[in-house]
Each structure stands twice: as C-alpha cells, then as structure tokens.
C-alpha positions in Angstrom: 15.0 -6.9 -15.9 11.9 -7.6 -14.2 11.8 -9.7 -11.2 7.7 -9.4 -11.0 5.6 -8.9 -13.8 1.8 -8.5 -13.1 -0.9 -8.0 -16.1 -4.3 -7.6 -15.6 -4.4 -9.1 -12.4 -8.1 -9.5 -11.0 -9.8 -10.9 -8.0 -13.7 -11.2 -7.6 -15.0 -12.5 -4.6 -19.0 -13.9 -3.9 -21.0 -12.7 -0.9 -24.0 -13.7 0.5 -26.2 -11.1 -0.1 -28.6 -12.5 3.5 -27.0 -12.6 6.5 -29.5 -14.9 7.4 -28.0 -18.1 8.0 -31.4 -20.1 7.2 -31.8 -17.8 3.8 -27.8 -18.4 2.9 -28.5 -22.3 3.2 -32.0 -22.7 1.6 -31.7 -19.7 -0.8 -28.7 -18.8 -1.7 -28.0 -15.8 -3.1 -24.6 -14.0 -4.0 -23.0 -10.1 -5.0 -20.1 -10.1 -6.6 -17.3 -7.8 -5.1 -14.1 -6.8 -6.9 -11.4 -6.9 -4.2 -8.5 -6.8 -7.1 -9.4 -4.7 -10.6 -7.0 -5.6 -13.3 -4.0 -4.2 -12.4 -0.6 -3.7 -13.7 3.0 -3.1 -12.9 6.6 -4.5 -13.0 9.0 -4.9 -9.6 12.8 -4.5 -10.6 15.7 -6.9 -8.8 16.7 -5.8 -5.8 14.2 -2.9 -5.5 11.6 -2.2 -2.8 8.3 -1.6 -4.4 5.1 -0.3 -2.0 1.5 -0.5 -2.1 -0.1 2.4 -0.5 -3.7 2.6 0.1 -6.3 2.5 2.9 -7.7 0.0 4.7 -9.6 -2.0 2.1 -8.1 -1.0 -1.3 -7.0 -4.3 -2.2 -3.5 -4.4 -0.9 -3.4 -7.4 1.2 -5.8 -9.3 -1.7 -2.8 -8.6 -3.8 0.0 -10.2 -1.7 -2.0 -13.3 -1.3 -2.5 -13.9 -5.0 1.2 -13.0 -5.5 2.2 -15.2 -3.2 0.2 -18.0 -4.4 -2.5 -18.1 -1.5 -5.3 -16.9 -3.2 -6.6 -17.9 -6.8 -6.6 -14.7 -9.2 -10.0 -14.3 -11.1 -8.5 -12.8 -13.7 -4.5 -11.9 -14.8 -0.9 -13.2 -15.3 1.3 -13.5 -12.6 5.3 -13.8 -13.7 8.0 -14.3 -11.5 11.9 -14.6 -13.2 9.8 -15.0 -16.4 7.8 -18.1 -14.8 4.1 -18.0 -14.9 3.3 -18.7 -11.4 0.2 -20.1 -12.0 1.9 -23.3 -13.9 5.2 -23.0 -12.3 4.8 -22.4 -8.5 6.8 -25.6 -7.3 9.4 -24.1 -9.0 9.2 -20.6 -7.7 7.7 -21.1 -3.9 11.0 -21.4 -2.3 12.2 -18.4 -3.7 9.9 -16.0 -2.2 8.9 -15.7 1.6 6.0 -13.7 3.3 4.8 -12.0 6.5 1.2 -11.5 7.1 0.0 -9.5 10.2 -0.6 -12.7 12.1 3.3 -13.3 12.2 2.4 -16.6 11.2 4.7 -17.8 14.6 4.1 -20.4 17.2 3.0 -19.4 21.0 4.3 -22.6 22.7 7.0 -22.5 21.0 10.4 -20.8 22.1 11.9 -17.9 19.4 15.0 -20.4 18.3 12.3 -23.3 18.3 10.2 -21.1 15.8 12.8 -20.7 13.4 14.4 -24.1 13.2 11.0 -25.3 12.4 10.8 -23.2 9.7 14.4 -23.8 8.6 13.4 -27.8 8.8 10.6 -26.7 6.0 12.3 -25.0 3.6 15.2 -28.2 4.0 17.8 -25.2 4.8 21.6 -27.4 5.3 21.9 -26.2 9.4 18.7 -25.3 10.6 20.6 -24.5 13.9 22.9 -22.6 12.9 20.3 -20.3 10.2 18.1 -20.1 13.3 21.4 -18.1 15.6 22.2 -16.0 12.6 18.9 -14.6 11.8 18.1 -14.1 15.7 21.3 -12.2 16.0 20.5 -9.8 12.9 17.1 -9.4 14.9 19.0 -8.8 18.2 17.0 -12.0 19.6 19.6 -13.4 21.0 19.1 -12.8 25.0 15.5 -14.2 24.3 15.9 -17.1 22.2 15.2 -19.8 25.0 11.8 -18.0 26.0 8.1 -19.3 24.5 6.7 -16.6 22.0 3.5 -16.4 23.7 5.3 -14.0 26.1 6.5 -11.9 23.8 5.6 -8.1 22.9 4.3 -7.3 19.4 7.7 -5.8 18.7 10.2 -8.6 19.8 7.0 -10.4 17.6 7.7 -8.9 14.8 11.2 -8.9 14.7 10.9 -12.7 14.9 8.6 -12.5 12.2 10.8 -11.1 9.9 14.0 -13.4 11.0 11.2 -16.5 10.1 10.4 -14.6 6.7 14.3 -14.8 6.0 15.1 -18.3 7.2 15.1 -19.9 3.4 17.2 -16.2 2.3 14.6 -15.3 -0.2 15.0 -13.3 -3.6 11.6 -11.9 -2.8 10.1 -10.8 0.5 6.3 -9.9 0.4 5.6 -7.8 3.9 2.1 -6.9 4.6 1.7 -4.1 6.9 4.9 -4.6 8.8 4.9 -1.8 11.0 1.6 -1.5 11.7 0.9 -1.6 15.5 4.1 -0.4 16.4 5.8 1.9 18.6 7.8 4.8 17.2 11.1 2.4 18.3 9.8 -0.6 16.7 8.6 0.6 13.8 11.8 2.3 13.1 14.0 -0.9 13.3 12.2 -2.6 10.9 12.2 0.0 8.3 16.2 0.7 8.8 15.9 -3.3 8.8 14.3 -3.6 5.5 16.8 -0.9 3.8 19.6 -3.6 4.5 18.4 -6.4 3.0 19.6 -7.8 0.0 17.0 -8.4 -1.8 13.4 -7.8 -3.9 10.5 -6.3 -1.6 7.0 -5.7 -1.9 5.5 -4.3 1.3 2.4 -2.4 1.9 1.4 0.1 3.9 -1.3 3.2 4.7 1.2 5.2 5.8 2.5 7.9 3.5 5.3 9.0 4.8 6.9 5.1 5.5 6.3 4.4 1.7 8.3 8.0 0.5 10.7 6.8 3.0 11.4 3.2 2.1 10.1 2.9 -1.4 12.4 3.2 -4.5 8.6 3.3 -6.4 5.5 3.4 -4.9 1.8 2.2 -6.3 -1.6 3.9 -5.1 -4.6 1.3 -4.8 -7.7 2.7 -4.1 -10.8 0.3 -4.2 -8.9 -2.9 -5.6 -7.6 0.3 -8.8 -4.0 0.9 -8.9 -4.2 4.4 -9.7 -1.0 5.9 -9.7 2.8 4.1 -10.4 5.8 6.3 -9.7 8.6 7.4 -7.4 8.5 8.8 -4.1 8.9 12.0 -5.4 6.3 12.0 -8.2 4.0 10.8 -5.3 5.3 14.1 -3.3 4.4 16.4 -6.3 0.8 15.0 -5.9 1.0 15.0 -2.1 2.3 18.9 -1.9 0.6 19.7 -5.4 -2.2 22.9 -6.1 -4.7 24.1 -3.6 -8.1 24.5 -5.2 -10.7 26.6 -4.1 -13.8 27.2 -5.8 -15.3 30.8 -5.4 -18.7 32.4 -6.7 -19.1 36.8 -6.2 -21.3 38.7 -7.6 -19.3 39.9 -10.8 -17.4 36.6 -12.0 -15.8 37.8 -14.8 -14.3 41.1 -13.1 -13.1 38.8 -10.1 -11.4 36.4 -13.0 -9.7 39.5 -14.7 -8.7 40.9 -11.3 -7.1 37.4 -10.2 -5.4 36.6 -13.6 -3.1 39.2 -12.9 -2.0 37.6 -9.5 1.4 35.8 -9.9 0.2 33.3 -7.2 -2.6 32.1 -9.5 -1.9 29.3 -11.3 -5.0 28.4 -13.1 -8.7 29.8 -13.0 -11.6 27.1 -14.4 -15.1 28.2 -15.2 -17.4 25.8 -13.2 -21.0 26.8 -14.1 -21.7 29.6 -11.7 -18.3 29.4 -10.2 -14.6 30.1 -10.7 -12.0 27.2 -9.8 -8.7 29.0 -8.6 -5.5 26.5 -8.5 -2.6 28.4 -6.3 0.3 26.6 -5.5 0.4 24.6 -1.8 2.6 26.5 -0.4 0.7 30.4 -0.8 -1.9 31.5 1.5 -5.0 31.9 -0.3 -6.2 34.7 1.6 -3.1 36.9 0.0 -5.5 36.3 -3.3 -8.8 37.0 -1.5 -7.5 40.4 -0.3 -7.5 41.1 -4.1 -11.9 40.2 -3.7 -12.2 42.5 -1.0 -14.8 45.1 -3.0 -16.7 41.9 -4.3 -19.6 40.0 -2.7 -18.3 36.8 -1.9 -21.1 34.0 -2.3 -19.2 30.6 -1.5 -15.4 29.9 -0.6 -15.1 26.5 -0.4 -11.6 24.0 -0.9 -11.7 21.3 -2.7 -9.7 18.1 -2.2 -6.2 17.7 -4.0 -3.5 15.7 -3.6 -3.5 12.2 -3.1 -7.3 12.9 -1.4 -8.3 14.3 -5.3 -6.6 11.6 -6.9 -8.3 8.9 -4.6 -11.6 10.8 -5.0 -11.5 11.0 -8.6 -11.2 7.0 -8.6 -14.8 7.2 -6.2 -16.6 9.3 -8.7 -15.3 7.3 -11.7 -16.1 4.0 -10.4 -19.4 5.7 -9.2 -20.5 6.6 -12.5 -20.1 3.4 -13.8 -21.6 1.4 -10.9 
C-alpha cells in the first residue's frame, strides 16, 4: 500500500518581470514560472524513493509542498490515505524533514539542539531521545559543545539525529550529502539504509540515487520524466550511442552498415543516417567499414539520461 500518493501536483510561482524596485512598486508587473508541472507518483512503506535532477528541476519545490511548507497551485497530496491539504494536524507529526540549512541552532550546544526539538514534538524523555539519537550519530564526545563550532559534517549528522527526534514514518531529506567529503557523505548514506522507515530524498548525483534508491524519479524543469528502478535508470544511463553520419553515397553506406552485427539501428534523417550501436562498442570498428566513402559530418548525439533530459527541452520548447 501507498504511504504517499501525489496526483497532479503543480506549483506556479509570480515574478516581477522589472528588477526595478520603483517599477515593481508603482507598476507592477508579473511572469508566471512553473517550478512544479503536474506530476505523479506513489512512495511504498518503508521504501526509499529519490528525486534526481539538476539544480533547478523542481526537486526541493517538491519537498516543501510535500511537507506542507509551500501551498501547491495545483494537485492532491495523500499521505496514509489523508489528504494533506485538509488533514495536516493530523499528519505533521508523522513526517520529519531536513533542508540544507540544517535547520539547527548556533548558540546552542548539540544535546541542547535536540532536546528543544524533542520539547516540540512533546516526545515522553526529551533527555533521554536527545542521548540516543546522538549516540546513533556518534555525537556523543561532542554533545556539551555550541554548534556554531561545528564542521558541516558533525552538522549534518546532527541534522539528521534532529530530523529523527519525533521517530518519523516519513523522512523528507533534501540534498543530504551535498557539501560533503567522501567520509561524510558515506556515513549518511550507510546511515539512511538503516533506518526504519519511508524516505524521500533528493539528489543530482547519479550514482548516490542507483545506490540508495529502491526507485528513483527524473525531474527535469519542474517534469517528472522518468519513474523506475535503479536499474531501468542504468539501461538509460549505459543505453545506445548515436551518431549521425552523412557520405557521399548514403544508401551504399546504409547497406554496407546493415550487415555490421554492432549496428543496432540506422534512421534516415533528411540528408543523414542515424546509427544506434550499443554503449559499450567502439564506433570507429563501424567506421573502418566507411573507409572508401567520403565522410561529410560525424557527429554524436546525446543519449542517455542527457537525451532523455533534452528531449523534455525541446518538448517544452515547442510549446513555449
């Protein structure tokens, strides 16, 4: 059963179209921007479910309206069957989430941090939750020190022991590794795989979201664009080279490659000839078959997740 359902889910934002400040107060004018673009997709219990994009796809637009932060435009947002929109009081204390500001307090020691927190969510011994969750951290020898002098590793590692301090069903992590040494970063992902419960992180990084994710969705300019496993998203990743080629005799060169076994497909492009090979062959084996032909243009064209993010720019070009 679903633990998140999201339908449709939209977010529009206004902005100014002057950056005068003068013109914004007297004349006001606004552009609408689409941040979020009616998307889709269901989170199972228990499973960790990523959001991969680049900077600016809509990821961390999605975490705030999922975690009741930021109004949706558009969309249905269902958590254990509860529309959040008319059920949040109900379902706030069963979801926790950590932004990239840490959401921490500088003058404020690591054990002080957390049994603030603890005091919010009314957890029975804030005290006691506070030297539990610093101990799963490995906090423990730095408890007593303010937070202000803290690395952005020890940081984050109190971040995620203040995301936990209510034990949440659902934990909503934007970014968490970003910044991070190699050292850091790999304790909170071997952290994350231990926890007992829902997650939704995101993340630009490929190879973190294969690693961590049991499925993983592709946002690219507020679209989600692709909903699969981490090894449908490798089959894209490691998918066909493309190359498209123009000689002077096309249709002899097409004959001649046909009967290559490393040729998967060949597309007539106008003047051109599209040749898909698989990732792994050298396309030059295939060009020493070309070697009596005039060769006009070799050029590659993108593929993988690059062609499946560039296919969403032309798309949304066309109907801009």
């Amino acid at each position: 059963m679903s633990i998140i359902k999201v339908e449709n889910l939209t977010k529009v934002f206004k902005k100014h179209v002057s950056s005068n400040f003068i013109k914004r107060l007297l004349f006001p004018k606004y552009k609408k921007f689409k941040a979020v673009d009616s998307i889709s997709f269901e989170i199972e219990k228990g499973e960790i479910f990523g959001l991969l994009g680049p900077n600016g796809a809509g990821k961390t637009t999605t975490i705030l309206m999922l975690s009741g932060l930021e109004y949706p435009t558009a969309g249905i947002i269902h958590v254990n069957g509860l529309n959040i929109k008319n059920n949040f009081n109900q379902i706030c204390g069963k979801f926790n989430v950590l932004f990239s500001d840490k959401l921490l307090y500088n003058r404020l020691t690591a054990f002080d941090n957390l049994v603030f927190y603890a005091n919010l969510y009314t957890v029975d011994d804030p005290k006691k939750r506070a030297e539990e969750l610093l101990n799963l951290v490995d906090l423990i020898p730095w408890k007593d020190q303010y937070v202000e002098n803290f690395s952005l590793g020890m940081r984050m590692k109190l971040a995620l022991a203040r995301a936990l301090v209510n034990d949440p069903e659902i934990l909503y992590l934007d970014e968490p590794t970003l910044g991070l040494d190699v050292k850091n970063a790999e304790f909170v992902r071997k952290f994350l795989q231990k926890l007992d419960c829902t997650i939704l992180l995101t993340t630009h990084y490929l190879n973190e979201a294969i690693m961590l994710c049991n499925r993983i969705g592709v946002l690219q300019k507020g679209r989600l664009v692709h909903v699969g496993t981490p090894e449908d998203l490798k089959k894209i990743h490691e998918g066909q080279r493309s190359f498209l080629i123009n000689t002077n005799d096309n249709q002899s060169a097409k004959k001649i490659l046909a009967d290559n076994p490393l040729v998967e497909e060949i597309i007539e492009k106008n003047e051109n000839l599209e040749i898909n090979i698989k990732q792994c062959n050298d396309f030059f084996e295939i060009l020493n078959d070309l070697r009596d032909y005039k060769l006009y243009q070799f050029q590659e064209l993108k593929t993988g997740l690059e062609g499946l993010f560039e296919d969403v720019d032309d798309e949304l070009g066309d109907n801009n």
